[in-house]
C-alpha positions as CSV (number, residue, x, y, z in Angstrom):
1,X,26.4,-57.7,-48.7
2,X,23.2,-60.0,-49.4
3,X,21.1,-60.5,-46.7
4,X,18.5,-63.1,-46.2
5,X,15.0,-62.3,-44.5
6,X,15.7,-63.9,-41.4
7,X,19.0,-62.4,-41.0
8,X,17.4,-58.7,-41.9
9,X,15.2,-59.0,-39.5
10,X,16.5,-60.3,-36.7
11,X,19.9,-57.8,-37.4
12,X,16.9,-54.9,-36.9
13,X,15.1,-54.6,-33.4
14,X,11.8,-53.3,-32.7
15,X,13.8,-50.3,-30.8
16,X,15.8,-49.4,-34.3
17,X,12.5,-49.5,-36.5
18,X,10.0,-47.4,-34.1
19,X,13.0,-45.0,-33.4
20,X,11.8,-41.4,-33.9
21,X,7.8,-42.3,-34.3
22,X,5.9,-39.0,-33.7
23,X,5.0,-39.3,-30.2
24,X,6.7,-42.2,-28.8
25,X,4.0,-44.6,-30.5
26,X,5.3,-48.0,-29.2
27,X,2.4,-50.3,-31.5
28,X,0.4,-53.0,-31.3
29,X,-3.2,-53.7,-32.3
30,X,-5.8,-51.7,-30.6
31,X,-8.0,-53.1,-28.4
32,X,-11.5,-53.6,-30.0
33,X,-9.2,-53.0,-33.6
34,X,-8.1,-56.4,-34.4
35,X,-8.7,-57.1,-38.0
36,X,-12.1,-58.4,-39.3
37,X,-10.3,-60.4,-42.2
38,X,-7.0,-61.0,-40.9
39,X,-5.5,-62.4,-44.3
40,X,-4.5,-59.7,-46.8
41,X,-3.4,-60.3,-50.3
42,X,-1.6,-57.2,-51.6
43,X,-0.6,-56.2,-54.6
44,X,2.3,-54.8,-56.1
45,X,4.1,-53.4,-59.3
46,X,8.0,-53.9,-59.7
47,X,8.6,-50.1,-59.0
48,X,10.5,-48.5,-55.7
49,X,7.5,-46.8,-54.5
50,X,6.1,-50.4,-53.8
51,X,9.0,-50.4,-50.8
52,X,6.6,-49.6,-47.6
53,X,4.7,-52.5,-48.8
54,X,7.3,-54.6,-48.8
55,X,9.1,-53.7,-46.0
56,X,5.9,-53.4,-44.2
57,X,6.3,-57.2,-44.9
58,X,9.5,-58.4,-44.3
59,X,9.9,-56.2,-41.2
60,X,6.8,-58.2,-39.6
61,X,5.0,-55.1,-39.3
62,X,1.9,-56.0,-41.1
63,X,1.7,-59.6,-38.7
64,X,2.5,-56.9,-35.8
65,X,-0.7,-55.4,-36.5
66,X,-2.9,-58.5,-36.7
67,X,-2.4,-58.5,-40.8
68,X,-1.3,-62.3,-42.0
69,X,0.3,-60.5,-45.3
70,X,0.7,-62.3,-49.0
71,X,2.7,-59.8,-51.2
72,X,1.5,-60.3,-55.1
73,X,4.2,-59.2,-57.5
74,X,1.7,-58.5,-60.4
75,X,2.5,-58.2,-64.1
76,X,0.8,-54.8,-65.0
77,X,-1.6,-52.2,-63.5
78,X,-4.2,-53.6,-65.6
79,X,-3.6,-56.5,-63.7
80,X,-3.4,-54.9,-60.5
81,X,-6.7,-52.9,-61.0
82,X,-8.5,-56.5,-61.7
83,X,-7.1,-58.4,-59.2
84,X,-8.3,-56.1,-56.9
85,X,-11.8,-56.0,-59.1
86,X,-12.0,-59.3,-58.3
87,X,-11.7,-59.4,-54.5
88,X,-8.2,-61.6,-55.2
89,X,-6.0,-59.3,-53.9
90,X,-7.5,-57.1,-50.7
91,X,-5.3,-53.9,-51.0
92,X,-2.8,-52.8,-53.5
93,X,-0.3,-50.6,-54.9
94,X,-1.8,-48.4,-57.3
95,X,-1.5,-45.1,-59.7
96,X,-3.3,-42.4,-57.9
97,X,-5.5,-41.8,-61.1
98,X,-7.0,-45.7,-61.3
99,X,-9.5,-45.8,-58.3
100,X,-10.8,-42.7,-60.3
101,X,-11.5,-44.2,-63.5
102,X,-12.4,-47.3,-61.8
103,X,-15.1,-45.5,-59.9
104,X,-16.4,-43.8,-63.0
105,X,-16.1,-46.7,-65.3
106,X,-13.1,-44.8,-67.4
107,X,-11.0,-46.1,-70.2
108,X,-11.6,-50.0,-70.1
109,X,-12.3,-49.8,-66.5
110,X,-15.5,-51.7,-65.3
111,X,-17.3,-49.7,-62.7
112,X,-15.9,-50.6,-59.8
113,X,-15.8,-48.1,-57.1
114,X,-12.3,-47.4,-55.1
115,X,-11.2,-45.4,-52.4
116,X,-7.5,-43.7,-51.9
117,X,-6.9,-43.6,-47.7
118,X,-3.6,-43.0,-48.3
119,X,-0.5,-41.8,-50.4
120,X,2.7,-44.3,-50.3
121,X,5.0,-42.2,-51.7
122,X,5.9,-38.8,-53.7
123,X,8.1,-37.6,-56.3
124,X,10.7,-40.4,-57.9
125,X,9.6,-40.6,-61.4
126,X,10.9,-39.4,-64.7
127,X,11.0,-38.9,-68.6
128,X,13.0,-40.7,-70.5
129,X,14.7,-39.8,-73.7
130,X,16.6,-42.2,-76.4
131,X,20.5,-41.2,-76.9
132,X,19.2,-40.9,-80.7
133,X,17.6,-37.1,-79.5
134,X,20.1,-36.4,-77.2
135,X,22.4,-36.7,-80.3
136,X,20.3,-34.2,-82.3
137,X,20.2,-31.6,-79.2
138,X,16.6,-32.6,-77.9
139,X,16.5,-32.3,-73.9
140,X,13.1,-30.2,-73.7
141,X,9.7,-30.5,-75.4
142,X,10.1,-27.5,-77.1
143,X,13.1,-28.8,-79.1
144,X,11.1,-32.0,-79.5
145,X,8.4,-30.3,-81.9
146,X,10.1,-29.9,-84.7
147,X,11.7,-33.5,-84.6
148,X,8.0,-34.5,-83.7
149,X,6.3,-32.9,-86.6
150,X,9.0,-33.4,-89.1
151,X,8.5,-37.2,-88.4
152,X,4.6,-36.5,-88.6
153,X,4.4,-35.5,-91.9
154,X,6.3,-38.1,-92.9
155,X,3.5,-40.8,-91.9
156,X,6.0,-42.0,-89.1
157,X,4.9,-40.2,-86.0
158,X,7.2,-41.0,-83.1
159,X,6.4,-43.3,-80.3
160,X,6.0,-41.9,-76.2
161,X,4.9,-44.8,-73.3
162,X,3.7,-44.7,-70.1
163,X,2.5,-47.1,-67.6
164,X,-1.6,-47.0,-67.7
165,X,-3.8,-44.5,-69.4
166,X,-5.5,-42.7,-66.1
167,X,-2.3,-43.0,-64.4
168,X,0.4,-40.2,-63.2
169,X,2.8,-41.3,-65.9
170,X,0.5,-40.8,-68.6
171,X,-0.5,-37.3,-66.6
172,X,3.5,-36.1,-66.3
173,X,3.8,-37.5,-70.0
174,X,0.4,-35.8,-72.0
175,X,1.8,-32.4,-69.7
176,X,5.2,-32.4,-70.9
177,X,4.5,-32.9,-74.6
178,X,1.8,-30.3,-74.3
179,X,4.0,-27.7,-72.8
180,X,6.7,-27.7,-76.2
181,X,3.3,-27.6,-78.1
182,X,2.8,-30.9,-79.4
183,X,-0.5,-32.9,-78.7
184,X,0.0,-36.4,-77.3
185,X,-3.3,-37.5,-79.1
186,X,-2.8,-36.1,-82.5
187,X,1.1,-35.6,-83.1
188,X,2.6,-38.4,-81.7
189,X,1.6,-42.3,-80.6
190,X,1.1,-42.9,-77.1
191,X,1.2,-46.5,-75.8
192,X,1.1,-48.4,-72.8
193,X,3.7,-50.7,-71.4
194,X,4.1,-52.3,-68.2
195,X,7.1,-50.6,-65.7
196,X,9.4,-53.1,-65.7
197,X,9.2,-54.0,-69.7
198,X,10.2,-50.1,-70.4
199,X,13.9,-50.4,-71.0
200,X,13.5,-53.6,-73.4
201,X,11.2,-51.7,-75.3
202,X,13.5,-49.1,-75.9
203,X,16.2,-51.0,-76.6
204,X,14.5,-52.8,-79.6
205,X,13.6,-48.9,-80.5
206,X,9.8,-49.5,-79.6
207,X,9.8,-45.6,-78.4
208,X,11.3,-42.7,-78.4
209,X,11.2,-41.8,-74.9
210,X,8.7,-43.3,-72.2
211,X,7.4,-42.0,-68.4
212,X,7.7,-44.7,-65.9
213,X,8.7,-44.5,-62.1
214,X,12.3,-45.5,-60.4
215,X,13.9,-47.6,-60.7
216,X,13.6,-47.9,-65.0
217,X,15.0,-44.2,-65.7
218,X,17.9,-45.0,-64.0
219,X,18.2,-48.6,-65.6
220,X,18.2,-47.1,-69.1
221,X,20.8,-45.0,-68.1
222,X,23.4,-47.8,-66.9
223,X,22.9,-49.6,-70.0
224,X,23.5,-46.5,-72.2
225,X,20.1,-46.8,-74.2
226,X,18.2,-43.3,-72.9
227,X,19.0,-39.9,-70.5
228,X,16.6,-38.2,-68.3
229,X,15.2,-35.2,-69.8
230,X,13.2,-34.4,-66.3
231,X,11.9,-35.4,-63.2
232,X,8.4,-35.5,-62.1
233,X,9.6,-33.6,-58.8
234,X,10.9,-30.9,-61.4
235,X,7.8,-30.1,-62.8
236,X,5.7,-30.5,-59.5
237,X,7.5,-30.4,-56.5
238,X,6.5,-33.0,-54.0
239,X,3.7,-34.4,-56.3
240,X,1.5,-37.3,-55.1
241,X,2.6,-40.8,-57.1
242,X,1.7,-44.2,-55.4
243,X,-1.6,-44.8,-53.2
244,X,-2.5,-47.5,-51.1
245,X,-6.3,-48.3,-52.7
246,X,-9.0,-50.8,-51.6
247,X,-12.3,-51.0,-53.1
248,X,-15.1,-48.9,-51.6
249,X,-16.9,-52.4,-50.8
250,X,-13.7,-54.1,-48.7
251,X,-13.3,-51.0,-47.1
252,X,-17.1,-50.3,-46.0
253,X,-16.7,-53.9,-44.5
254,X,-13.7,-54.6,-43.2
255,X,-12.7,-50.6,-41.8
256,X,-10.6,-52.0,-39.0
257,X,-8.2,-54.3,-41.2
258,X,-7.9,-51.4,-43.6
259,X,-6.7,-49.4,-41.1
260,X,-4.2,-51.9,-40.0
261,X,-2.9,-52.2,-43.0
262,X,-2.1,-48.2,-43.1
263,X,-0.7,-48.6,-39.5
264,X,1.9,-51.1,-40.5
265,X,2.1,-49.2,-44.1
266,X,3.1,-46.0,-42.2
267,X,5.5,-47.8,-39.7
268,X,7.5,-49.0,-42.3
269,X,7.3,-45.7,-44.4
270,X,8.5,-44.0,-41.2
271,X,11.8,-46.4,-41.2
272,X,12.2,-46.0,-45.1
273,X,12.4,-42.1,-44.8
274,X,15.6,-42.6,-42.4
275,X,18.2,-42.1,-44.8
276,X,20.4,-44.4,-42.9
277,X,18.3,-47.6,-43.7
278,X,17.6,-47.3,-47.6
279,X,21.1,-49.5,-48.0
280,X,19.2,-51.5,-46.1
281,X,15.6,-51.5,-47.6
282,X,17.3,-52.0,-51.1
283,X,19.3,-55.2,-50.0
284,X,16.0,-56.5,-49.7
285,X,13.4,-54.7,-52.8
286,X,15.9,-55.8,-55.2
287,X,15.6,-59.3,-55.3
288,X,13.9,-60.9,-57.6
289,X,10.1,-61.6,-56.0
290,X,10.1,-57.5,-55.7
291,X,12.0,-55.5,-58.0
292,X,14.2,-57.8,-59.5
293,X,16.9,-55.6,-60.7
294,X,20.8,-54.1,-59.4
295,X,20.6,-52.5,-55.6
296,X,23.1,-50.1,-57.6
297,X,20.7,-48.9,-60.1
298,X,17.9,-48.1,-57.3
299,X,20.0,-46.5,-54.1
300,X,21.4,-44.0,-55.7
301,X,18.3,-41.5,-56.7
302,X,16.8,-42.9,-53.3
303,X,19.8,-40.7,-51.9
304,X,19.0,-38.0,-54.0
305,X,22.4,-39.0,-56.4
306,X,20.5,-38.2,-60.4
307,X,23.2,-38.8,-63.2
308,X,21.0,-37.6,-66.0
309,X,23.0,-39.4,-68.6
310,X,23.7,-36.1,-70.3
311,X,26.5,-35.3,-68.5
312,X,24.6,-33.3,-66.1
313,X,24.9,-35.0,-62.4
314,X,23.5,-33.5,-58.7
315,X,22.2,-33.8,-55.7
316,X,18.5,-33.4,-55.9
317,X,16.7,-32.7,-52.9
318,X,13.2,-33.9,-54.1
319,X,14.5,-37.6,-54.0
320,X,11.4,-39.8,-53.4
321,X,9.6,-39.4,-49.8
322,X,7.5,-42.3,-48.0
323,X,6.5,-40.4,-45.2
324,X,8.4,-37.0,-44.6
325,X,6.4,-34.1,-45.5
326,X,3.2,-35.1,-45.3
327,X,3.7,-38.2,-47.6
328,X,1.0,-40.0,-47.2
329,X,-1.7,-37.5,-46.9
330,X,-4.4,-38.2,-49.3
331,X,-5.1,-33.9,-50.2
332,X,-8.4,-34.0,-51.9
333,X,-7.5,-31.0,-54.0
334,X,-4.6,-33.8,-56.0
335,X,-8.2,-36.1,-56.8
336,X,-9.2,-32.7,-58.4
337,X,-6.5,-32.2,-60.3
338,X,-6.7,-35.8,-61.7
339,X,-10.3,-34.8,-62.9
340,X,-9.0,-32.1,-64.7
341,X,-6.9,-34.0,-66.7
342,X,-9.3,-36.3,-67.5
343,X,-11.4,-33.3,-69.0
344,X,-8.4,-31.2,-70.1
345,X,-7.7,-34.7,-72.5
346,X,-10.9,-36.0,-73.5
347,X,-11.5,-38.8,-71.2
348,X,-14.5,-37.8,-70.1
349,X,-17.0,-35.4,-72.5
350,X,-18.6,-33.5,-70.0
351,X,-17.8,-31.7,-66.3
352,X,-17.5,-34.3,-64.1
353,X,-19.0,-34.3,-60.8
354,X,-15.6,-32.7,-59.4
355,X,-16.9,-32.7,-55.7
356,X,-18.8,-35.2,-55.3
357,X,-16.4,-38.2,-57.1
358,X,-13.3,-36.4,-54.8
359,X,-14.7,-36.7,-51.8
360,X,-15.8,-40.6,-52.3
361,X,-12.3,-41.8,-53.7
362,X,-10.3,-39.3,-51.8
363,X,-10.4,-40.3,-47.5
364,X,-8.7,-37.8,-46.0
365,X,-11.0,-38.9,-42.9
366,X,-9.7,-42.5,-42.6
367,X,-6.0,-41.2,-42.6
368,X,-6.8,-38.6,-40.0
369,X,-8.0,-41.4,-37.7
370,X,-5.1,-43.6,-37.9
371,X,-2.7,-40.3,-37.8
372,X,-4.7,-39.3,-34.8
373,X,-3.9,-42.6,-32.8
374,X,-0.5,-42.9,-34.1
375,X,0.6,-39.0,-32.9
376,X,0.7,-38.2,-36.7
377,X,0.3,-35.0,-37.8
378,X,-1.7,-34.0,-40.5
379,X,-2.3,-31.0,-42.4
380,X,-5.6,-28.9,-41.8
381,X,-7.2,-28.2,-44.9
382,X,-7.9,-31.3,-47.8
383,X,-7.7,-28.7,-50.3
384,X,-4.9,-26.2,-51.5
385,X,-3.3,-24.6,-54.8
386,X,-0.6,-25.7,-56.5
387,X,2.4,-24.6,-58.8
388,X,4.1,-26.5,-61.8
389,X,7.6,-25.8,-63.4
390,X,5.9,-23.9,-66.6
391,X,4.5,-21.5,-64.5
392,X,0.6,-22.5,-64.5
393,X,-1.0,-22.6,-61.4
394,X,-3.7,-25.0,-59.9
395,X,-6.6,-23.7,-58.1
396,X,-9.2,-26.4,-57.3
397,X,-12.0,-24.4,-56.4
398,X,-12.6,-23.8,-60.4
399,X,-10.9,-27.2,-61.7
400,X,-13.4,-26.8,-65.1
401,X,-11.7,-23.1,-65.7
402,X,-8.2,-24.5,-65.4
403,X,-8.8,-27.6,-67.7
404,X,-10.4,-25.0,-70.6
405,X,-7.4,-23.0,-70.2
406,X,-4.7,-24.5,-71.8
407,X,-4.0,-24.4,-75.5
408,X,-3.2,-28.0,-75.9
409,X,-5.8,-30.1,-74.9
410,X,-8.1,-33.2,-76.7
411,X,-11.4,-31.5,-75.7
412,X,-14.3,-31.6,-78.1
């Protein structure tokens, strides 16, 4: 049933949406905390882990905090990282890997610096596979090669998107391709494309298979164009995706609105990782000024509901988190990992400053404070190893080690 904002919110009361807060938090600005620039212009992509944005929004949360919100649907992240450039928008919805390359004036970036307070979501994304190589038996980069170097030779290398060149897509794309052998800079064409353009590309056969976040996997699924040959949660379980970002500048000036912003970000992350109220949550995303597609096509993976298109169909229980977990923890050792990548493909020529660029994007500090007052809790250490689905470990005390380790990489 359709819903309109007024009839949302006034069908949900205060006691429904701070139900279960850590601590009994009841809310409210802080006093000596109300916001130095009250007006906040935030941007957003058309993806599902823009919800706690949104529903930060529409739930009143943000005005609750002393935050008079604008939401900005923008067109692509390279819109999204200038807006926010620009001073236009305030705070934003973002790819975990752009306040880097902003910071250190990477791939087309200007130098800009950013800073990542906080994580809006994990896990939720996938790759993307025309039926055409399902047909031919391709589910796994390591079938892909031969298809991929066949079409090589031939002077027609195939075609692989993702969303922006720094970002996670690209990240869980480059890794995928490099795991069945195949170099995403030499073997195949890698281009960009805005999330919510992916499945018209593919259905005018603009690529073979793209990265992107919910809800486009599942869309090119229901119109029978592509399957899902993996989720992101598969290969890294619990991976950081979306962060709130601001730049270093707004942040050093205005620390008390950023951190209302986070509060009312975190309320309604809280109420989004009640199962109960996604029906709810996608009544509203979906329409048109948001995510502008079927409710259908983005409720079922936020239950954890993945019909692969292959025939394969289960309940996964790495659906997409906004808060449980340790969401929205911004773990320093995930900024090192980012770096690596950028070394491990060529975006920058030499080691980069691994510490010293982590710890001024990554501010684990800033969440600790608002965690602290809210009766969060928060993991101890900002740094911590990880595992991925091919079996290669991540230890971020020698990040330059682990980039020169793997056989498939774009370094000189």
């Amino acid at each position: 049933m359709d819903v309109t904002r007024r009839e949302f919110i006034s069908a949900t009361s205060a006691a429904t949406l701070l139900a279960g807060v850590p601590g009994g938090w009841a809310g409210g600005v802080y006093a000596g905390d109300a916001p130095e620039s009250p007006k906040v212009r935030i941007g957003i992509i058309a993806l599902t882990d823009c919800s706690s944005i949104v529903m930060a929004h529409e739930l009143g949360l943000f005005k609750k905090h002393g935050i008079e919100s604008t939401i900005s649907k923008e067109a692509s992240w390279a819109v999204i990282r200038d807006r926010l450039t620009l001073g236009e928008n305030q705070a934003t919805h973002m790819l975990i890997g752009m306040p880097y390359a902003s910071t250190m004036g990477l791939l087309g970036s200007p130098v800009k610096p950013m800073i990542i307070p906080f994580y809006l979501n994990r896990n939720g994304q996938a790759i993307t596979l025309t039926k055409a190589l399902l047909e031919k038996g391709v589910k796994t980069p390591q079938q892909l090669k031969p298809v991929v170097m066949e079409a090589k030779a031939k002077g027609t290398p195939m075609t692989f998107a993702m969303t922006f060149p720094p970002g996670t897509h690209a990240m869980w794309m480059r890794y995928w391709l490099a795991t069945g052998g195949i170099n995403p800079d030499r073997d195949v064409t890698l281009i960009t494309i805005p999330p919510p353009q992916m499945v018209a590309n593919m259905k005018v056969g603009k690529m073979d298979g793209y990265c992107v976040g919910e809800p486009w996997p599942n869309r090119a699924i229901a119109d029978g164009i592509g399957f899902t040959a993996i989720t992101t949660q598969q290969m890294w379980k619990d991976h950081p995706e979306k962060v709130l970002a601001f730049t270093e500048e707004y942040a050093q000036k205005n620390p008390k609105t950023v951190k209302a912003v986070m509060r009312a970000v975190l309320e309604a992350s809280q109420w989004i990782d009640k199962l109960e109220n996604r029906p709810r949550m996608v009544e509203v995303v979906s329409q048109p000024q948001y995510i502008n597609t079927a409710k259908e096509v983005i409720l079922g993976r936020l239950l954890g509901d993945i019909d692969y298109g292959d025939g394969r169909k289960e309940k996964d229980k790495l659906y997409m988190t906004f808060f449980d977990r340790h969401t929205n923890f911004p773990q320093k050792s995930h900024g090192v990992w980012w770096l690596s990548q950028f070394r491990r493909w060529g975006m920058v020529k030499e080691p980069p400053d691994y510490r010293g660029i982590v710890d001024r994007v990554h501010r684990p500090d800033i969440f600790r404070e608002v965690a602290r007052e809210m009766g969060v809790e928060v993991p101890r250490e900002d740094m911590k190893k990880e595992s991925f689905w091919d079996g290669v470990a991540f230890d971020p005390a020698d990040p330059e080690k682990y980039a020169k380790s793997f056989a498939v990489h774009s370094m000189a």
